[in-house]
N, C-alpha and C positions, 0 to 999 in steps of 0.2 A: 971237023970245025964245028957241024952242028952242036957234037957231043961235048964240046969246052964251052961252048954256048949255054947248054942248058945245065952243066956243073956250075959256071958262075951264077946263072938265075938262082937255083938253089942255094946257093950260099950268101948271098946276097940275101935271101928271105929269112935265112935261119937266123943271120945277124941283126934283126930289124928286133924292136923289143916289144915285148907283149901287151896289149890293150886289159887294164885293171877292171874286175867285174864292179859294176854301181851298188855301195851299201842301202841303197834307198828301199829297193823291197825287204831287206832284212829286220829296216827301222819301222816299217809299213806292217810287219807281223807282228815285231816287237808290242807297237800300239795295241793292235787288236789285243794280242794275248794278255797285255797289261788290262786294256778294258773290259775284256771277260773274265778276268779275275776277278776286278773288280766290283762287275757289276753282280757276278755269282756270289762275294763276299756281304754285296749288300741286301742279297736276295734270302738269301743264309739268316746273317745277324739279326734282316727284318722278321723275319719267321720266326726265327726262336726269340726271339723279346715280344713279336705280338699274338694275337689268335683273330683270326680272320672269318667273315663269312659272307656269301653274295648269297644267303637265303634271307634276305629282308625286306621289308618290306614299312612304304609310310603309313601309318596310322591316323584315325582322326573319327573323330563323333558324329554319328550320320544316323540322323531320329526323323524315323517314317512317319508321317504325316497321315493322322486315322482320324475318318471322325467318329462322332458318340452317338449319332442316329442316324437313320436310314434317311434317305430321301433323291431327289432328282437336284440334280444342278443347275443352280440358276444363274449364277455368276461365277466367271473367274478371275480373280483380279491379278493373276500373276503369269509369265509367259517361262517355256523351261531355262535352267540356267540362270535364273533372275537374282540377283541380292536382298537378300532380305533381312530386315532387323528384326526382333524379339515382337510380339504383339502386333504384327504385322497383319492386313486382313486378305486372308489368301483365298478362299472359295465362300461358298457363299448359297447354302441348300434353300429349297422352295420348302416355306414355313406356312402356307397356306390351309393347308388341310389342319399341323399343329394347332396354328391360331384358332381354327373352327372350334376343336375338341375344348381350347382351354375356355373359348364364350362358354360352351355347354356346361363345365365345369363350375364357372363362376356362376352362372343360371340355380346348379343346383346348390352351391353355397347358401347364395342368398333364400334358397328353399329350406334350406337346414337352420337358417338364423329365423325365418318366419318359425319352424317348428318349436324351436326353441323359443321363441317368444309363447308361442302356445301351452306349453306347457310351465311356463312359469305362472301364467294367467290361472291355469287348471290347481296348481299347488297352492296358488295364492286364494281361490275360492275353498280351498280341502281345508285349507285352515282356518277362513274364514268358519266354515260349517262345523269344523273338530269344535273352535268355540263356542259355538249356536250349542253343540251336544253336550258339550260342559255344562252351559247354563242349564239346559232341561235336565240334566241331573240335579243338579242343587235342587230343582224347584221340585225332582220328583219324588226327592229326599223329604221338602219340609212337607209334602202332600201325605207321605204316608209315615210320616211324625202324626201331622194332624189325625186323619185317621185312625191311626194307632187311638188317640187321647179320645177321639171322640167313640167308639169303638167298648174302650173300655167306658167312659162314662157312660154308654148306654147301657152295660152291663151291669151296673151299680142299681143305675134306677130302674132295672125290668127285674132286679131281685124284689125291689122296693113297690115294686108293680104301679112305678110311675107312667112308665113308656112300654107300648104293647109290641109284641114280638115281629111285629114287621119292623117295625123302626128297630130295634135289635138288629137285625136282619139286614135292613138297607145299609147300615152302618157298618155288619162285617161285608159285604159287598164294597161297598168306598174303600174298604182296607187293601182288600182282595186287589181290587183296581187300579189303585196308587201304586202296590206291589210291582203289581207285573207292569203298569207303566215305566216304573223305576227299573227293573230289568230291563226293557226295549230301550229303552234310554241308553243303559249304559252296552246292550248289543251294539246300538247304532255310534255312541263313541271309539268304541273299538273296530268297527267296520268303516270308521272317519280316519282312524289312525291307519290300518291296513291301506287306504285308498292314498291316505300319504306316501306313505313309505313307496307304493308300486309309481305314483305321482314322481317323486323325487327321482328312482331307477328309472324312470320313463324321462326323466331332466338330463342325468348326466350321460345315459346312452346319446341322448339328441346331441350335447355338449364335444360326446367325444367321436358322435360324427362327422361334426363340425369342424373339429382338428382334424380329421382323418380327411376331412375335403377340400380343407384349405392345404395340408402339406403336399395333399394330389396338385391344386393349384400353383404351388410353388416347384412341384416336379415337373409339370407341364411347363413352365417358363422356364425350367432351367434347360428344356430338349429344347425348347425354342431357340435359348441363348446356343446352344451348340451348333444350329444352324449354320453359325458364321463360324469358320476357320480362322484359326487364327496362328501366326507360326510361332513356333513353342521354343525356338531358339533362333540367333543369326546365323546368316552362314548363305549358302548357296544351294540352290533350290538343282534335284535330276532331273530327269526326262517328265513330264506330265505323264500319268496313264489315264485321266479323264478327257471329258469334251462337255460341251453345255448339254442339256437334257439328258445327262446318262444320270442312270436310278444307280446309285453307290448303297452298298450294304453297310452297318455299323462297322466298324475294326478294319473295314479290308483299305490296302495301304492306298493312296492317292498318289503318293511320289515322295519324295527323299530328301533332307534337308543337312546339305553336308555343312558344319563347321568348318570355318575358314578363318577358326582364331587359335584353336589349338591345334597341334599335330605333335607327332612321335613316332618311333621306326621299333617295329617289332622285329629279331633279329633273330633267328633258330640257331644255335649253336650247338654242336656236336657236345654228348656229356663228356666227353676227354678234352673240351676244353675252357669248362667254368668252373674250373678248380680254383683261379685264383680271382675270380670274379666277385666285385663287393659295389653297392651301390655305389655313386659318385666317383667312378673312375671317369678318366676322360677317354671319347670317343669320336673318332675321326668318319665322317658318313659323304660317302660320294654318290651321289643318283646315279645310272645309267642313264637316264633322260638327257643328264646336264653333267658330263664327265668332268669337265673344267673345274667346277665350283665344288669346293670342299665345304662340308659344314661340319660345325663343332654341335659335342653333346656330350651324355655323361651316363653313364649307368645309373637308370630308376630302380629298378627293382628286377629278380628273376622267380620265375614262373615258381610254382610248388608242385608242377605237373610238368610230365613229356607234355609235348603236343599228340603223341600215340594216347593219351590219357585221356584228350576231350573228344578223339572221333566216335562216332557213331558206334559202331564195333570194337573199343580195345582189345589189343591183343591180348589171348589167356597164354600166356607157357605153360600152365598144366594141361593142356590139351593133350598134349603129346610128340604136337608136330611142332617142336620148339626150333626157331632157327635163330637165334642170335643178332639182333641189327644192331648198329648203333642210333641210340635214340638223339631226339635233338631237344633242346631246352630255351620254350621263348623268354625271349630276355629284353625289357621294355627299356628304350634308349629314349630319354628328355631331349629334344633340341634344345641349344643355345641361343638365343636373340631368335625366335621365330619370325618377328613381323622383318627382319633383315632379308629371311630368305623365302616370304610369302610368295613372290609372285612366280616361285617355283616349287614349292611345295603343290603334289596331287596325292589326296588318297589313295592307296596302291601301286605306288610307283615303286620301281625294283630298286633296291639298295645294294652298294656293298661297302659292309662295316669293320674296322679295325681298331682293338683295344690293345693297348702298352700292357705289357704285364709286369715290367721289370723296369 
């Protein structure tokens, strides 16, 4: 009885009809494998129509802030990080000791103008006396004319044994006299003229002392003017490296004045792939900073050098020990609308940049 029991359960189950398997996870793979295609078709297509690189970086104009003389610090008028405009007055050196040197200076200026007064006084009596020596020529000219006449007329009458040989005598003696007077005469104009001449070099040396201590003058107010800093462009001030009373040497840098008007993204691209690269292509630039925000730009220009080109050391290949790299090629990308995307623009921020080639 059992055994007709469990032949009818059995057949009873065999005749029951089967439970249909669910298309749902077939439609479920279906998807995925359609969206991996797809998205590998797009990952594909995008690669070979563009050339990519995450070696980027944003650019931007950042002029160290030197000054032109040495001295201690007296003021700062600026705090780090500050905004600054063009002509802005940013430190501000102890001009004290300067100001001392430039009195001492204009002291002996006006020493130099006395000299020069002096010696114009001195030429102007040298000529006064050149002419005093002029006249005593003329007059030592007609003295030994006269002589001369009288000279010979006593000669006339001591033939004539009118006039006795002293007066003869006295007569070539006055000749004698007038002579050599008229020689001393014209020594001493020609020792009037030499005393001019050294007079006059003795003027224009004073003269062009005078220049050589006025322009000292004018250099000493121009260190004076350097005193005061002033900021040589707008933009955003780094870190301070001073404090009040520190002694700053000429040139050595104070701190750093980054531009906050221009920016541009320097871009290293692999040489295998600025093959079809030409200025004014468009360029799609994402920060790392700021993944979200896409910004537009364009091809400015590309390098004339690797970047291997500007380091310290380039590489020689004739050395011997030649290893083959691929070199990379900076490539200077214009931002589009900058002040659009200022308040996310930082100097040195990481890029990653992609150009359409097709």
């Amino acid at each position: 009885m059992a055994k007709e029991n469990q032949e009818q359960k059995t057949d009873i189950e065999n005749n029951q009809p089967k439970k249909k398997k669910s298309p749902l996870r077939f439609i479920i793979i279906g998807i995925i494998v359609i969206a991996g295609l797809i998205y590998g078709w797009t990952k594909i297509s995008y690669a070979i129509t563009h050339e990519t690189t995450d070696d980027a970086q944003v650019e931007t104009q950042i002029t160290p802030v030197l000054p032109r003389v040495a001295g201690y610090v007296k003021t700062i008028a600026v705090k780090d990080y500050d905004s600054v405009k063009t002509g802005q007055l940013l430190v501000e050196l102890d001009d004290a000791e300067l100001q001392t040197q430039l009195l001492q200076m204009q002291a002996d200026y006006e020493a130099s103008k006395a000299d020069i007064a002096n010696a114009q006084a001195a030429l102007k009596n040298a000529h006064v006396s050149l002419g005093s020596n002029r006249g005593d020529i003329q007059l030592g000219s007609i003295k030994v004319q006269q002589a001369q006449e009288d000279y010979q007329r006593n000669q006339n009458l001591f033939k004539d044994q009118a006039i006795t040989k002293k007066q003869l005598d006295d007569s070539k003696f006055n000749l004698d006299q007038a002579i050599q007077q008229s020689t001393n005469n014209q020594s001493d104009y020609s020792t009037a003229q030499s005393r001019i001449a050294v007079l006059q070099a003795g003027l224009q040396k004073a003269e062009a002392a005078l220049s050589s201590k006025a322009a000292a003058i004018q250099q000493q107010q121009l260190k004076i003017s350097y005193t005061k800093i002033y900021a040589p462009q707008s933009g955003k001030l780094g870190k301070l490296n001073i404090s009040t009373g520190q002694y700053v040497q000429a040139g050595a840098p104070l701190f750093s004045i980054v531009n906050d008007t221009t920016y541009w993204v320097i871009a290293n691209f692999k040489e295998t792939q600025i093959r079809k690269f030409h200025p004014g292509m468009p360029v799609a630039i994402s920060l790392d900073a700021y993944p979200d925000s896409t910004l537009n730009g364009t091809v400015g220009s590309l390098s004339e050098a690797t970047g291997a080109r500007f380091s310290i050391l380039p590489p020689d290949n004739s050395s011997g020990n030649f290893i083959k790299v691929t070199q990379r090629v900076p490539v200077k990308i214009d931002i589009t609308n900058v002040p659009r995307y200022r308040n996310i623009l930082r100097a040195g921020l990481s890029a990653y940049v992609s150009i359409p080639t097709k």
